[in-house]
C-alpha positions as CSV (number, residue, x, y, z in Angstrom):
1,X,-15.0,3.0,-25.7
2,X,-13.7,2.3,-22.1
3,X,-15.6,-0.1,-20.2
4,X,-13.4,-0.5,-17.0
5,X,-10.7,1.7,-15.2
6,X,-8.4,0.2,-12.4
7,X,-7.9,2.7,-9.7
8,X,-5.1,2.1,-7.4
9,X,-6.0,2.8,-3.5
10,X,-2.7,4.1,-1.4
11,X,-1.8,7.2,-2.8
12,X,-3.7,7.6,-5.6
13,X,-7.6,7.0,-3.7
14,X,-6.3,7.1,-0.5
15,X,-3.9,9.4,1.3
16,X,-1.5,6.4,2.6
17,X,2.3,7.2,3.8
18,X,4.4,5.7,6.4
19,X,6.2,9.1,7.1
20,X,3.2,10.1,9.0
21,X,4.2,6.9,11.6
22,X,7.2,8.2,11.5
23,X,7.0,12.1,11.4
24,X,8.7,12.5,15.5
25,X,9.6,9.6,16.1
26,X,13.3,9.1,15.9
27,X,15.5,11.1,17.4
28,X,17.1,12.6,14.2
29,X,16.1,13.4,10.9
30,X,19.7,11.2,10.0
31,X,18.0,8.3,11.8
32,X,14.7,8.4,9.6
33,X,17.0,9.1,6.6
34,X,18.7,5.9,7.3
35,X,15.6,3.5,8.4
36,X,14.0,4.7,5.1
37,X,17.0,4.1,2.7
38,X,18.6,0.9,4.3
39,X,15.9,-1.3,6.4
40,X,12.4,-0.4,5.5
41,X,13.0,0.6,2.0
42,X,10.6,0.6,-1.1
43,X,11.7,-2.5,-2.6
44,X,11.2,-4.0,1.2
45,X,7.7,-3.0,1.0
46,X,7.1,-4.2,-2.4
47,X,8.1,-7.6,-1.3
48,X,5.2,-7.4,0.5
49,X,3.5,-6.2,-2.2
50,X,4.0,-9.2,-4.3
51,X,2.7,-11.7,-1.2
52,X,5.6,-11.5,1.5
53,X,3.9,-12.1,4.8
54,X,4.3,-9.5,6.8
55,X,5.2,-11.4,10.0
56,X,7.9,-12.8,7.8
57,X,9.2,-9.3,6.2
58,X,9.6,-8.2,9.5
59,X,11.6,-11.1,10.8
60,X,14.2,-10.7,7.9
61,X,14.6,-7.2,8.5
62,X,15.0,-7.8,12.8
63,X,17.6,-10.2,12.2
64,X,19.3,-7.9,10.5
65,X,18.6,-4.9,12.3
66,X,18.0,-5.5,15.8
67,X,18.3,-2.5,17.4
68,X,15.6,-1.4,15.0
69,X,13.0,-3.8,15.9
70,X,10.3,-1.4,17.0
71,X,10.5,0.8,14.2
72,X,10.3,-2.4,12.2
73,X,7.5,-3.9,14.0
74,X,5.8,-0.5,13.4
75,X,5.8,0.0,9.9
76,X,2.6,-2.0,9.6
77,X,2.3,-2.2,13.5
78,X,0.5,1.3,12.7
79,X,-0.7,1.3,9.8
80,X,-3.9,2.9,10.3
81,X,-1.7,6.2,11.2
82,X,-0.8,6.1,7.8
83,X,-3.8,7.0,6.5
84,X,-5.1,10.3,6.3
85,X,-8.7,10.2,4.6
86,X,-9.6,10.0,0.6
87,X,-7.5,12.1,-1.8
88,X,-10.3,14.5,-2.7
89,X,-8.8,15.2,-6.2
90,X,-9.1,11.8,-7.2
91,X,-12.3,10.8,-5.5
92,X,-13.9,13.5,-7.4
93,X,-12.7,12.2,-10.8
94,X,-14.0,8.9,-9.4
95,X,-17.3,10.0,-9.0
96,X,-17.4,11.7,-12.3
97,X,-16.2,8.0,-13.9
98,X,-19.0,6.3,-12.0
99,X,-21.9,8.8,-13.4
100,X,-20.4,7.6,-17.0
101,X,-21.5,4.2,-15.9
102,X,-17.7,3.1,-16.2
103,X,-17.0,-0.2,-14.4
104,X,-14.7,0.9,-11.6
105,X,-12.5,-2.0,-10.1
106,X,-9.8,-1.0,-7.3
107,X,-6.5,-2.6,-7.3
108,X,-5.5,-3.1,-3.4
109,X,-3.1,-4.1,-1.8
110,X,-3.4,-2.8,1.6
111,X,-2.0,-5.0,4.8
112,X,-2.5,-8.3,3.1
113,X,-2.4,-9.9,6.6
114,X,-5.5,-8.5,7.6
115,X,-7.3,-6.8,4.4
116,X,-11.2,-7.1,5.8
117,X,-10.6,-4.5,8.1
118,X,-7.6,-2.7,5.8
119,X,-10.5,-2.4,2.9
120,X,-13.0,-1.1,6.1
121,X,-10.9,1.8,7.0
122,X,-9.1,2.4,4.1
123,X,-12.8,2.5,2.1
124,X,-14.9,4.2,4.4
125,X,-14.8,7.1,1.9
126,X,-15.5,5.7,-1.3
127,X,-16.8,2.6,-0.9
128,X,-19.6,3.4,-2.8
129,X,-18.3,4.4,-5.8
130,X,-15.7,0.7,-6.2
131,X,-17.8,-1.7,-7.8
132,X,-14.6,-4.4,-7.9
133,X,-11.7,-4.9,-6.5
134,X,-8.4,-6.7,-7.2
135,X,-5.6,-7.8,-4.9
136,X,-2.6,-5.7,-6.7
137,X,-0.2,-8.7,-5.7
138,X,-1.4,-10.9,-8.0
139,X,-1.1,-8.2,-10.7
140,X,2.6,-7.8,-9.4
141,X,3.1,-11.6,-9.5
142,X,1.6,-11.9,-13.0
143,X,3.6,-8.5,-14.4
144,X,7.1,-10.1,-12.9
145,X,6.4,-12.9,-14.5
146,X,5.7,-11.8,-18.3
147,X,8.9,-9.3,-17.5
148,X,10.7,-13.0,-16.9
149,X,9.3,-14.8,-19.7
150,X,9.2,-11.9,-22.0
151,X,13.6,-11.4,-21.4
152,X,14.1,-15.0,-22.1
């Protein structure tokens, strides 16, 4: 019998993407093509993911890419334009789990820096139906490290 099913939040729960920062505002499509493949790529933002402050991230990335600091800056700058609403698909699955009296727990990891008010607006949808939550970085953190000690 399952007892407890971890949900993950951005993209699964919620409709999270940067692109929607970033939808017109370079001045190409070549220009978001590059910012997304060479300065704020995925494994960037899973640095972050594991625990990278965010203050710090950005600082790597501006030292290397100065003439990109604003787009840098904005990548969690805006973050709250990144979010669209619940995904309704999955929020109605959700609420079928919950009448089954499964323990629902909600891995997050949204905007570490700040994640009160992340959790607020990210949550305002589903709220209810969460009944614990888990700060996906650690999970990261602990997955990296039985990866390391499991190649050994």
């Amino acid at each position: 019998m399952i007892h407890t099913i971890i949900y993950d939040l951005g993209g699964v729960l919620i409709d999270w993407n940067p692109l929607y920062v970033y939808e017109n505002y370079f001045a190409s499509e070549q220009d978001k093509k590059y910012f997304f493949e060479n300065i704020c790529t995925s494994d960037w933002n899973e640095e972050q993911d594991a625990g990278r402050p965010i203050q710090e991230a950005n600082e790597i990335l501006i030292a290397q890419y100065p003439h990109w600091e604003q787009a840098i800056k904005d990548y969690y700058g805006r973050w709250k334009e990144m979010i669209r609403g619940p995904i309704q698909d999955s929020v109605d699955l959700l609420e079928k789990i919950k009448q089954m009296e499964i323990h629902i727990v909600m891995a997050e990891n949204m905007i570490m820096d700040d994640p009160e008010q992340s959790l607020a607006i990210a949550l305002e949808h589903i709220a209810q139906l969460i009944d614990d939550e888990i700060c996906h970085s650690l999970i990261y953190l602990r997955l990296h490290k039985l990866v390391a000690d499991t190649c050994d």
